[in-house]
C-alpha positions in Angstrom: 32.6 89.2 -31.4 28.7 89.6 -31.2 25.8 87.6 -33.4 22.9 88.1 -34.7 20.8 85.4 -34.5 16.6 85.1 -34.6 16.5 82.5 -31.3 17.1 86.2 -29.7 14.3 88.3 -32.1 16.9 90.3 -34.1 17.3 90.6 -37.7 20.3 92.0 -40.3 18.2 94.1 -41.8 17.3 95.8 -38.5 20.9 96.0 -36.9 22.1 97.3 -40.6 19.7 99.6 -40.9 20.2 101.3 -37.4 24.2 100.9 -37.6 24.2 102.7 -41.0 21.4 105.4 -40.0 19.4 104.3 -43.2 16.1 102.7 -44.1 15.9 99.3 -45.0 12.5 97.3 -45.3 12.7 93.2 -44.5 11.3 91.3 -47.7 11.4 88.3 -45.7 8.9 89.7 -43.0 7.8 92.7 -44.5 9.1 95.3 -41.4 10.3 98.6 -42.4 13.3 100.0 -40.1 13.5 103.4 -40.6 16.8 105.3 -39.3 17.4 107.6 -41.5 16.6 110.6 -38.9 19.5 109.1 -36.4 22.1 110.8 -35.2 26.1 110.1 -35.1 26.8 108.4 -38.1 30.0 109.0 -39.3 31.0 106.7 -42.2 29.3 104.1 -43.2 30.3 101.9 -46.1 30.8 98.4 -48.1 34.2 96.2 -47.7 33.5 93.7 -50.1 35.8 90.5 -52.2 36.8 91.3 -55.3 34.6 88.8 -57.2 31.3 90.0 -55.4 28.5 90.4 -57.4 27.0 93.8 -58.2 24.1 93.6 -56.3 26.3 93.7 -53.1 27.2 96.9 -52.9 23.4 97.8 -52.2 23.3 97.4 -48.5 19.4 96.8 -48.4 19.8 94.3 -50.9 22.8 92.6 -49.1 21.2 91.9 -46.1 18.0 91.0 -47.5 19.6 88.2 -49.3 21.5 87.4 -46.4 17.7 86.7 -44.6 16.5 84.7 -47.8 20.0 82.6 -47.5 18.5 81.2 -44.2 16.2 79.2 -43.5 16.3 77.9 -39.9 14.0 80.0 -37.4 16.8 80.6 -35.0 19.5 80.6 -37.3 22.4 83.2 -37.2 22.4 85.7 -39.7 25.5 88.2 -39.0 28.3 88.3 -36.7 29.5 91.6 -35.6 32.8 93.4 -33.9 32.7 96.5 -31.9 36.1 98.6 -32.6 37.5 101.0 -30.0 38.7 103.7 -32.2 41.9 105.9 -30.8 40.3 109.0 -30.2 43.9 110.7 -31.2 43.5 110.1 -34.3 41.9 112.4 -36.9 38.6 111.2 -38.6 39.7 110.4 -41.7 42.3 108.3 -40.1 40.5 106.1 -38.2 37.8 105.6 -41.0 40.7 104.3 -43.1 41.7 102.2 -39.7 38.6 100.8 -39.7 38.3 99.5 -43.1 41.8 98.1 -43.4 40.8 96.0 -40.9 37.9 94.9 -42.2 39.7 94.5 -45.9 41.8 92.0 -44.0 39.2 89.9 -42.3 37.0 89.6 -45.6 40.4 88.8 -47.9 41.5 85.8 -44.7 37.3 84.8 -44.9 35.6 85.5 -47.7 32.8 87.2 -46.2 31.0 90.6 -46.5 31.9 93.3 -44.2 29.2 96.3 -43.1 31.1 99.1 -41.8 29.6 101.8 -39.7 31.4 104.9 -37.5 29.8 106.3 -34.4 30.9 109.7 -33.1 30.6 109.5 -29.0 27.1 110.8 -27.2 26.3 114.2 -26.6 26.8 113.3 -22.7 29.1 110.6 -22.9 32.6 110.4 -22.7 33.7 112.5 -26.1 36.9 109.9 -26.8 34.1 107.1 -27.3 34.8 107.0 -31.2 33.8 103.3 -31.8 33.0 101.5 -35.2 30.6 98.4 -36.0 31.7 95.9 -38.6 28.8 93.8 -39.3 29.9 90.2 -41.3 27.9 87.6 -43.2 28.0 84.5 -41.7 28.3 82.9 -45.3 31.2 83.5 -48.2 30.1 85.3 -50.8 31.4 85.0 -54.5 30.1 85.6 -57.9 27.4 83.0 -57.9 26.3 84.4 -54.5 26.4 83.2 -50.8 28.5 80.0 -50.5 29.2 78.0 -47.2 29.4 79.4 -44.0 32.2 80.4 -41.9 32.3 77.3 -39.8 35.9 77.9 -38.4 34.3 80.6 -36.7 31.7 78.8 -35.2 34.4 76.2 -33.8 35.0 76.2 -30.1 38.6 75.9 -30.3 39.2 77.5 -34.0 36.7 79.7 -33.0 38.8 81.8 -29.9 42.1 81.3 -31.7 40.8 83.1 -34.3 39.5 86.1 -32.6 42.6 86.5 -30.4 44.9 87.0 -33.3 42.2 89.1 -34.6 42.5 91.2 -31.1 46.5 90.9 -31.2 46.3 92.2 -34.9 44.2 95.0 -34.3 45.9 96.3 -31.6 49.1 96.1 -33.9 47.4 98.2 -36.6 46.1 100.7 -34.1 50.1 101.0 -32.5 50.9 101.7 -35.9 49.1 104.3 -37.2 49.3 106.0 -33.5 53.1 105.8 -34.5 52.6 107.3 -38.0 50.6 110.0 -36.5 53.2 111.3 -34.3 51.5 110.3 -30.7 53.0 108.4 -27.9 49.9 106.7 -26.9 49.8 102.6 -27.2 47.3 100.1 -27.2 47.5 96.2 -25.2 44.7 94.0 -26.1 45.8 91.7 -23.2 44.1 92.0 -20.3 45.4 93.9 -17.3 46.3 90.7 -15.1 48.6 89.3 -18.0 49.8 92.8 -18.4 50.6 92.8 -14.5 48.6 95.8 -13.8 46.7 95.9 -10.3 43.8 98.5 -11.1 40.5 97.8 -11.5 39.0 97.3 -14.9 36.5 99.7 -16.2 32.9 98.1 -16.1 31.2 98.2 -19.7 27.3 99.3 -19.3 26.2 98.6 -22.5 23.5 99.7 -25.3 21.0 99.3 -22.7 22.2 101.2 -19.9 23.5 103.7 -21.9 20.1 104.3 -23.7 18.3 104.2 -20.1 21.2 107.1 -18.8 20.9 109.0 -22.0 16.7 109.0 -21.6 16.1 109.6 -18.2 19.0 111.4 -16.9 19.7 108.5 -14.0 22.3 106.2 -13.2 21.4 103.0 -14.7 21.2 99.9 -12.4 24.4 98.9 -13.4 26.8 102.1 -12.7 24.7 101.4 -9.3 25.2 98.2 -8.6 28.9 99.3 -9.5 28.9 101.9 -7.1 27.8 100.4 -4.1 30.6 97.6 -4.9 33.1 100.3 -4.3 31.4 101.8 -1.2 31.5 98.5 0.1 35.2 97.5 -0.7 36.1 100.9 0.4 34.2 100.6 4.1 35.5 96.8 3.9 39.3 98.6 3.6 38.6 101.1 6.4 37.3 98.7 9.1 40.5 96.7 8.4 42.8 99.8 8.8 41.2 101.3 12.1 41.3 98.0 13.3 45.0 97.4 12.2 45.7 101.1 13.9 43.9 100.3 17.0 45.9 96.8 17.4 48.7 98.9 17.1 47.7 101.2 19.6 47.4 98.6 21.6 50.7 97.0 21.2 52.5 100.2 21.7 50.7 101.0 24.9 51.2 97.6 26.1 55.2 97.9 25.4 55.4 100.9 27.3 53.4 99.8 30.4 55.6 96.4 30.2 59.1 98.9 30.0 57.8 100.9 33.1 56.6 97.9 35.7 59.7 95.8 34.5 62.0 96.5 37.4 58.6 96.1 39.3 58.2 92.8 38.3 61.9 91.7 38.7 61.6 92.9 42.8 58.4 90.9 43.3 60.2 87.7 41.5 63.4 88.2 43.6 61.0 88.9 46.8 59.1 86.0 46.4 62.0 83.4 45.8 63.4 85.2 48.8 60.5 83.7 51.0 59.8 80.6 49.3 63.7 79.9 50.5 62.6 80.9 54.3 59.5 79.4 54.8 58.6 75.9 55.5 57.8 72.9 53.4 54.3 71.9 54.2 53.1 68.4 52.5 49.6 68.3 53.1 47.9 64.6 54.0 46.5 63.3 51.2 42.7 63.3 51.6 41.0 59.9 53.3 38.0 58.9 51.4 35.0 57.1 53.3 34.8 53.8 52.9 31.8 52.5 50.9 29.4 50.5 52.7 29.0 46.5 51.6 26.6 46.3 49.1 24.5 43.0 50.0 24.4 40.8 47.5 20.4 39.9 46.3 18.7 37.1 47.5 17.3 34.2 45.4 13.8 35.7 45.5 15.1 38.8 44.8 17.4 37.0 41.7 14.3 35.3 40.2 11.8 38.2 40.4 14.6 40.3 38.3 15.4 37.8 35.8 11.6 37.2 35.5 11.2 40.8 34.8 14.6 41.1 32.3 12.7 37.9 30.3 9.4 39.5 29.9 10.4 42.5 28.8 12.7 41.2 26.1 9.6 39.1 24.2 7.1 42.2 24.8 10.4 44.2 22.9 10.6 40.9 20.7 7.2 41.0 19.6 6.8 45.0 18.7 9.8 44.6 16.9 9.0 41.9 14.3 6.1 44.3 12.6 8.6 46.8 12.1 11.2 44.5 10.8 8.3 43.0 8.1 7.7 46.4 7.1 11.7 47.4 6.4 11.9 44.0 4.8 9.1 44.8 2.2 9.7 48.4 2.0 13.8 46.9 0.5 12.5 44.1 -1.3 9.9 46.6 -3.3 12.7 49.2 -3.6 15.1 46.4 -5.0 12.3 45.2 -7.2 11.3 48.8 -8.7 15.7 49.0 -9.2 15.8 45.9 -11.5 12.6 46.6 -13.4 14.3 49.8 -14.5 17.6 48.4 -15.3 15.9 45.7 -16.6 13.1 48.3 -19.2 16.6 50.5 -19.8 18.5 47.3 -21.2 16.0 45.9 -23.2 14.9 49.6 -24.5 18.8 49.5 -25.7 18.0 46.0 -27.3 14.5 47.0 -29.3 16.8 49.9 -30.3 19.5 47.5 -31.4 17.0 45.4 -33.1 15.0 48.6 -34.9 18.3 49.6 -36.3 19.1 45.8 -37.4 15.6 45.7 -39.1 16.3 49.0 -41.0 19.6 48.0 -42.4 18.5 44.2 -43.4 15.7 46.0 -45.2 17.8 48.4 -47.0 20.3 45.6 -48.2 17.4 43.7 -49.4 16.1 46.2 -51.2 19.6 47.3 -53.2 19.8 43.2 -53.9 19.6 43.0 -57.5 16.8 41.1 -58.9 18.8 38.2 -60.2 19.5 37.2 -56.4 16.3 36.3 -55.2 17.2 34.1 -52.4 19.9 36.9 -51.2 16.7 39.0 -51.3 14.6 36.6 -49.1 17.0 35.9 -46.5 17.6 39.5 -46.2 14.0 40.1 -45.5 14.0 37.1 -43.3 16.4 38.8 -41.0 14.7 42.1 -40.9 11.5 40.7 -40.1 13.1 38.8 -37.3 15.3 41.7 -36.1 11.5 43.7 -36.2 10.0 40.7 -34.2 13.2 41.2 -31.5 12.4 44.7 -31.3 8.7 44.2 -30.8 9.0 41.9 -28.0 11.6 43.9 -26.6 9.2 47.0 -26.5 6.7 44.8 -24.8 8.7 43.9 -22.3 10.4 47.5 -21.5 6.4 48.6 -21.4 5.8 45.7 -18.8 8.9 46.5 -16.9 7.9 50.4 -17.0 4.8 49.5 -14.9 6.6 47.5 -12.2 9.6 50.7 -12.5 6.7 53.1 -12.3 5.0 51.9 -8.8 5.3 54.2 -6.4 7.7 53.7 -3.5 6.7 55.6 -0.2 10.0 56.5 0.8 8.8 58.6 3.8 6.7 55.6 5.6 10.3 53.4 4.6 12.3 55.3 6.4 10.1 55.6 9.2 9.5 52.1 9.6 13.0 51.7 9.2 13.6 54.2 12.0 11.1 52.6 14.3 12.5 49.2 13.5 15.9 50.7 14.3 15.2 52.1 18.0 12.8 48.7 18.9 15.8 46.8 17.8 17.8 48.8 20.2 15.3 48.4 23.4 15.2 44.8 22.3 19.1 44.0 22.4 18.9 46.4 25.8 16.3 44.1 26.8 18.1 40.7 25.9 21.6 41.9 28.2 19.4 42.6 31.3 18.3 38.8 30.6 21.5 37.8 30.2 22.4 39.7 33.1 20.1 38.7 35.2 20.3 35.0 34.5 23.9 35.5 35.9 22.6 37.4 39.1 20.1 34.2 39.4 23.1 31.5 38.4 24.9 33.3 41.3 22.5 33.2 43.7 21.3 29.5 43.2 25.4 28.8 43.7 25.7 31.0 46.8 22.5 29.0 48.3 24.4 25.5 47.5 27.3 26.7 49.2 25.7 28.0 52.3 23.8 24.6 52.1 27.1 22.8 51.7 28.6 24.5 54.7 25.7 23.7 57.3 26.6 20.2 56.5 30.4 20.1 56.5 29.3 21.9 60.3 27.0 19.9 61.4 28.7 16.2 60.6 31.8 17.4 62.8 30.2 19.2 65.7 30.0 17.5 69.0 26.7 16.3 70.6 26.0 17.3 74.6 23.8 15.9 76.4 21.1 18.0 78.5 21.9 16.6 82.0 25.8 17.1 82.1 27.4 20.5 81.5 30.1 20.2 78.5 33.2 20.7 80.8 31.8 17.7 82.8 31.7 15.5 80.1 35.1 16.6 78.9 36.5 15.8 82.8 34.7 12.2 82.8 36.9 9.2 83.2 36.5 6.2 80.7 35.4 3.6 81.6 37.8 0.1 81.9 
């Protein structure tokens, strides 16, 4: 099911006109659309209720009303349904087809039905017997158009509808193909709940069609259509050669692996053969040089590092607190802009609260009778209040909206934010050479203490000689008595 509506720049009057091959001029606008001289019109007729008035059975009148009925600029003036007629059928069958179907959906709704016949093109495919039921989107009765159709326009009621109105006109179809004697049969489900594996047919539509019928050239559409099936198709036969050619494969393979098996089962047997025979060698395992002492620094040396390892982390120190001032205000102004928004949404929300508030204590004062003064009063008295809420609450979103609205250069953030990150990085780098280097300097100042320590301990217990006597001398002298 198709509308009609003027959003898209169509008009009943138009699409009757040129369904029906007639000429019908638009009161509303004052257009004349002038089909008469068209071509392919079969049948084209009325399927009105019973208590219609009289002036419905003029189709130019009909639709003219229709227009007058509505006054929206994009409202939706018609519906219409595009019927695949059985082309086995004679033409006076499917003309009575058509408008038994139609009877049933203006009897179930209460609309108007326009129904028009179209033989197939002159190049076309000569089976494309279709019809075009055109419906009011309003009930009409004897006082005129009524309500609309609103279960129509329902999302769910809507496609319920229409697919007992597909399940019901492929019954009536099934039907009179019976009555007529042929063994054709129509399915209005589509072919994956039917569990067919063909592809569907691709509609072109009025468009496409015209363009073919015109120029004699495929449309875009059969062509995008056909290069879809090229492509599929080339898809299919890369995937079979390459299938075939991995079978190939496989089969030469087997028959090379069947010819050199008794080859392969010698050189096993030959080989285990000698590995029995010949000797077990276990080679050495590799000797690896020995890695010269590594000297351990000197106090100087200690001292001149960790002076080095403490520069450098307050020269990192000091590039790094710009950055972090610059991350710190480029958050605090993002957090700020955050609550000034949240802040302007909540008390929009309020003065919205309050407006509404206002309008209801005013109404209620005003439907106070005037024998309750004082009701009267302290009604007013709250709406003026509630107005006075909603005012300052509007002043306040306004302030809030210029602190929300200051702009927040996210690229120089994130920059500084980066920078701050990698200075951060040298600096920590920076503070565990310190650290390390104060431990290279702890351990040197110890090593020097104990190296101190031990000329002591060896000088307090070494013997003294004296310069005259050799040592063994003074060992070999007698004490005296």
């Amino acid at each position: 099911m198709k509308t009609i509506s003027r959003s898209a720049g169509r008009s009943a009057t138009a699409a009757a006109a040129y369904r029906s091959g007639e000429k019908i001029t638009d009161e509303r606008s004052g257009l004349t659309h002038d089909y008469s001289r068209r071509r392919g019109v079969q049948f084209a007729g009325l399927v009105l209720p019973d208590d219609a008035p009289d002036w419905a059975t003029d189709r130019a009148e009909l639709w003219n009303r229709v227009e007058v009925a509505e006054r929206r600029k994009n409202s939706t003036v018609a519906r219409e349904i595009v019927l695949a007629l059985p082309a086995e059928l004679s033409a006076e069958e499917r003309q009575q087809l058509a408008c038994d179907f139609a009877a049933e959906i203006v009897a179930q709704h209460g609309c108007a039905a326009d129904v028009a016949i179209h033989e197939p093109g002159g190049e076309g495919d000569q089976r494309n017997h279709h019809a075009h039921v055109m419906l009011t989107t309003r009930r009409i009765t004897a006082d005129g158009f009524g309500p609309k159709t609103r279960e129509l326009d329902d999302q769910k009621t809507g496609r319920q509808i229409v697919t007992a109105w597909r399940s019901r006109w492929a019954e009536m179809q099934n039907d009179r193909l019976q009555q007529a004697g042929q063994a054709a049969r129509v399915d209005h489900r589509s072919l994956e709940a039917q569990g067919q594996t063909r592809e569907p047919t691709v509609h072109l539509g009025p468009r496409a069609t015209g363009y073919e019928r015109r120029t004699g050239e495929p449309c875009e559409v059969r062509l995008r259509r056909a290069r879809q099936v090229a492509e599929r198709l080339a898809h299919a036969k890369a995937i079979g050669e390459r299938d075939r050619t991995k079978r190939q494969e496989a089969e030469s393979m087997a028959i090379t692996l069947s010819g050199d098996l008794q080859a392969a089962l010698n050189e096993r047997d030959r080989r285990a053969e000698m590995a029995k025979v010949a000797p077990k060698v276990v080679a050495p395992p590799p000797t690896l040089a020995p890695e010269p002492p590594r000297r351990p620094p000197t106090l100087a040396e200690a001292r001149r590092a960790f002076d080095q390892a403490e520069g450098s982390t307050a020269e990192t120190g000091r590039a790094m607190r710009p950055a972090e001032e610059r991350v710190i205000a480029a958050r605090a102004l993002q957090a700020q802009v955050a609550d000034a928004k949240a802040k302007a949404e909540r008390l929009a929300r309020e003065a919205a609260s309050n407006k509404a508030k206002a309008g209801q204590a005013a109404k209620k004062a005003a439907a106070v009778p005037w024998w309750r003064p004082f009701k009267a009063r302290e009604l007013a008295r709250e709406a003026a209040l509630a107005r006075e809420a909603a005012t300052a609450a509007a002043a306040a979103v306004r302030a809030n909206a210029k602190v929300a609205g200051r702009p927040v250069d996210l690229v120089a953030a994130k920059a500084a934010e980066d920078r701050y990150r990698v200075l951060h990085q040298a600096h920590q780098e920076a503070r565990q050479g310190e650290q390390e280097a104060r431990q290279g300097l702890g351990d040197a100042i110890d090593r020097g203490r104990v190296q101190k320590l031990e000329k002591e301990r060896l000088g307090r217990h070494t013997p003294r000689m004296t310069e005259t006597e050799p040592a063994d001398k003074q060992r070999s002298r007698p004490r005296p008595s």
